[in-house]
C-alpha positions as CSV (number, residue, x, y, z in Angstrom):
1,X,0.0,0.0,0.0
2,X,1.5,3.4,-1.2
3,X,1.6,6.6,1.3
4,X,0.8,9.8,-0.6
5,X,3.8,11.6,1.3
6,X,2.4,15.1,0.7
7,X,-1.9,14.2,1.5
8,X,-1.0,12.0,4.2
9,X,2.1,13.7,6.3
10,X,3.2,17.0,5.2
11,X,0.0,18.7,4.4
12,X,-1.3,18.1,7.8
13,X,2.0,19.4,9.2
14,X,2.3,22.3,7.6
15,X,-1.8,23.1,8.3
16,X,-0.9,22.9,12.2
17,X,2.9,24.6,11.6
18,X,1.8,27.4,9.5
19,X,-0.3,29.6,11.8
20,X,2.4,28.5,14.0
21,X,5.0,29.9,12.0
22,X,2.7,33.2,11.4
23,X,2.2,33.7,14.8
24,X,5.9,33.9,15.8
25,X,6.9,36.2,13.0
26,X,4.3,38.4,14.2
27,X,5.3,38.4,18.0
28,X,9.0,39.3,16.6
29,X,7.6,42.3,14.5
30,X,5.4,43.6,17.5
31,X,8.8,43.0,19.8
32,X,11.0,45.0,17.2
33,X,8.8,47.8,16.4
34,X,8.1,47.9,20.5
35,X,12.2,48.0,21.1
36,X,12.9,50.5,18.7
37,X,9.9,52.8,20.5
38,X,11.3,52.5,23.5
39,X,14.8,53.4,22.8
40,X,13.8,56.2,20.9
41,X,12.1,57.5,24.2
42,X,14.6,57.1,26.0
43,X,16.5,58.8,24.0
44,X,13.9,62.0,24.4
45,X,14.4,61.3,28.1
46,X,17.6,61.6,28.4
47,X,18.1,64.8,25.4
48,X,15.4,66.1,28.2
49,X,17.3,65.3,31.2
50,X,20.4,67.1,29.8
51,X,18.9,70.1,29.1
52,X,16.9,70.1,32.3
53,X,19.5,69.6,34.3
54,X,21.5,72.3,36.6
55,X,25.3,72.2,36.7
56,X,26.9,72.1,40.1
57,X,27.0,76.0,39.7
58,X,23.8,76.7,39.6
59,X,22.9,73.9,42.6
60,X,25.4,75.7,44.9
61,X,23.5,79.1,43.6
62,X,20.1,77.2,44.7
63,X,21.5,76.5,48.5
64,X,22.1,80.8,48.7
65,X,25.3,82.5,49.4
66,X,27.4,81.6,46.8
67,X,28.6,85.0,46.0
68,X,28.9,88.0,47.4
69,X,29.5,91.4,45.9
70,X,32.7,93.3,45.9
71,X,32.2,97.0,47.4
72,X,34.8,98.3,45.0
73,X,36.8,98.1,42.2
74,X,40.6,97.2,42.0
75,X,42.0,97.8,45.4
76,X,43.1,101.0,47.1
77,X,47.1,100.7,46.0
78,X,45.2,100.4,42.7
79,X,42.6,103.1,43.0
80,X,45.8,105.4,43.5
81,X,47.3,104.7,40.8
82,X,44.2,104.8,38.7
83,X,43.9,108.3,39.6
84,X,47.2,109.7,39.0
85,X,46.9,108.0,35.4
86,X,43.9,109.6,35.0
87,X,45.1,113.1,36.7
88,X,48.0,112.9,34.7
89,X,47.0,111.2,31.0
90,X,43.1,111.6,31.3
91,X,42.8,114.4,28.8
92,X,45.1,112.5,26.3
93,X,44.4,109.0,26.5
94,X,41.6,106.3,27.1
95,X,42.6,104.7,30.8
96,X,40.6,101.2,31.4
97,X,41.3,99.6,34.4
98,X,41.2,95.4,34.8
99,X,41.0,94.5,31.6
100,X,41.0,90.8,30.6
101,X,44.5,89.7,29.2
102,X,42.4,87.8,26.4
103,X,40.9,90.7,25.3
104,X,44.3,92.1,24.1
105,X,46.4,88.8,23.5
106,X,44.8,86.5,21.8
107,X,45.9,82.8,20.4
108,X,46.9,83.4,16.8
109,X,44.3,81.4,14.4
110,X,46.6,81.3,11.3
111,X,48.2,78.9,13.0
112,X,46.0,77.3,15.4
113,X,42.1,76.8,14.7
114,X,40.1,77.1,17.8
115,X,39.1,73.9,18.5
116,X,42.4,72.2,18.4
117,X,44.9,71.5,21.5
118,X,47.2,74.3,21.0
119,X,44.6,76.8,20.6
120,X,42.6,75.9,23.9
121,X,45.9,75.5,25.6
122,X,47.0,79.0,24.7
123,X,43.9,80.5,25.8
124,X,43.0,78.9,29.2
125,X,46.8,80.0,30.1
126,X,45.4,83.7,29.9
127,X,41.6,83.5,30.2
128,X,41.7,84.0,34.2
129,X,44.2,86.8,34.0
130,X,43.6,90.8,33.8
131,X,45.7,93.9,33.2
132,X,45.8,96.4,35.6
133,X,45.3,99.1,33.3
134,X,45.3,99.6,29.4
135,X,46.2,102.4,28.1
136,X,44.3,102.9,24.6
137,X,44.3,106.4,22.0
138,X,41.8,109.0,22.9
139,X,40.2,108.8,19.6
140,X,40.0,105.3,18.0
141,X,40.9,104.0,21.0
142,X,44.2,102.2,19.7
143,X,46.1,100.2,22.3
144,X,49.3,101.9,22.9
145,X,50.2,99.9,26.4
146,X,49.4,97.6,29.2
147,X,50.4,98.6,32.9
148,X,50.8,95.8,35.5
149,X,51.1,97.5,39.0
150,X,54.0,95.2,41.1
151,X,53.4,95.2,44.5
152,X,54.5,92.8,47.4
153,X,52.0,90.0,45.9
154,X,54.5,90.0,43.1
155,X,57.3,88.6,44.8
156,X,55.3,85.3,45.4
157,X,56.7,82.2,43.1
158,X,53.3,81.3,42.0
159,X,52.9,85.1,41.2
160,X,56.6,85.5,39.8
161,X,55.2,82.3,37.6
162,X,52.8,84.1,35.8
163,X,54.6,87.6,35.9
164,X,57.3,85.2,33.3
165,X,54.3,83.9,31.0
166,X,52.8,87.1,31.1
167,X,56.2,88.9,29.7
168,X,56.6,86.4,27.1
169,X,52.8,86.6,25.4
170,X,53.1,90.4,25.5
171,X,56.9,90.0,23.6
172,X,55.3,87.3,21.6
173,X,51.9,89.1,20.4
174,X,53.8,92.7,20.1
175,X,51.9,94.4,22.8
176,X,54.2,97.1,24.5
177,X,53.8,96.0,28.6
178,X,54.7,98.8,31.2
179,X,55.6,97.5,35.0
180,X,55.0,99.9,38.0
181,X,56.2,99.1,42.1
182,X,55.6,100.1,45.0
183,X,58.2,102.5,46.8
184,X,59.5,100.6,50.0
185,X,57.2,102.8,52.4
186,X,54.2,101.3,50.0
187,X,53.9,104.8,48.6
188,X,52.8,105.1,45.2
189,X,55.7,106.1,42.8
190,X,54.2,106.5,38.9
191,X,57.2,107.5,36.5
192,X,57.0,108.6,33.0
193,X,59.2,108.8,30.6
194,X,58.9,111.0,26.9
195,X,59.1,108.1,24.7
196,X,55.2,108.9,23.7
197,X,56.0,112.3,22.9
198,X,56.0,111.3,19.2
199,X,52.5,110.7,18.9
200,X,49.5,113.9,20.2
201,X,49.9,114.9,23.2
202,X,51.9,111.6,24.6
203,X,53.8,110.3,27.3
204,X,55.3,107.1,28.3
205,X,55.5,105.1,31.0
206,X,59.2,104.2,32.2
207,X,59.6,100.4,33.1
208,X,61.4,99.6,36.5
């Protein structure tokens, strides 16, 4: 007695496999298109998270009393000096006080592009520095010289440190740098010098 293979055996297998078979491919779509809805909302959760969230600044700023205000500007040695600038140079020349270094030296970007190493390196090493005073032209307000004031601070390695790095970007950038101390009593001794007198009405400051 012949089996017909495919009546007999196969056709009943496949009737019972089939819906089987359709069933699981089914539960795999539904568990695909469900993973790929759920990462992508994570995703949103977390883009939402980030730009929700408060850096440590501002959760220091949240607990009160994270800064206080400064009752003046520069300090008194510096005040002094501001003034006798200004007595002496006021009517001639633009005289700005604590000026950023960064805002007169900056990294050169021929040569470096700003997001590269060198670049970033050269600018953090002057972004938390100032100038005591800046000297600029009364008209187009040109800079013609940088003051640094030396007192007893300056005698400080860590302060003597930056003094060096300080001298070499102005040599290195071309800006003219002008250094002023103390007199031993901590009097206030501001020199000049007639190197300006070239330009309008100018003076220069003699280095010590």
């Amino acid at each position: 007695m012949e089996i017909d293979f495919w009546q007999n055996i196969l056709k009943p297998m496949l009737s019972v496999l089939w819906p089987l078979l359709i069933g699981a491919l089914a539960l795999k779509a539904i568990q695909v298109i469900w993973r790929e809805k759920k990462i992508k909302n994570s995703k949103k959760d977390i883009h939402s998270e980030k730009k929700d969230k408060k850096n440590y600044s501002e959760k220091l700023m949240e607990k009160g009393g994270a800064y206080t205000a400064r009752s003046h500007l520069m300090s008194p040695t510096e005040r002094e000096v501001y003034n006798a600038l200004e007595r002496d140079y006021g009517q001639s020349f633009k005289i700005f006080c604590q000026v950023r270094v960064v805002d007169i030296i900056q990294p050169n970007t021929k040569k470096y592009h700003v997001k590269t190493r060198e670049y970033q390196s050269l600018f953090r090493q002057l972004s938390q520095w100032h100038f005591d005073y800046v000297i600029c032209d009364i008209n187009n307000f040109e800079i013609l010289y940088v003051l640094e004031l030396d007192d007893a601070s300056h005698e400080k390695e860590e302060r003597q440190k930056r003094d060096r790095i300080l001298n070499r970007a102005c040599e290195v950038s071309g800006v003219k740098l002008r250094r002023f101390k103390l007199k031993k009593d901590k009097s206030v001794e501001v020199t000049y010098s007639s190197e300006m007198n070239k330009q309008k009405a100018s003076r220069s400051f003699a280095e010590h």
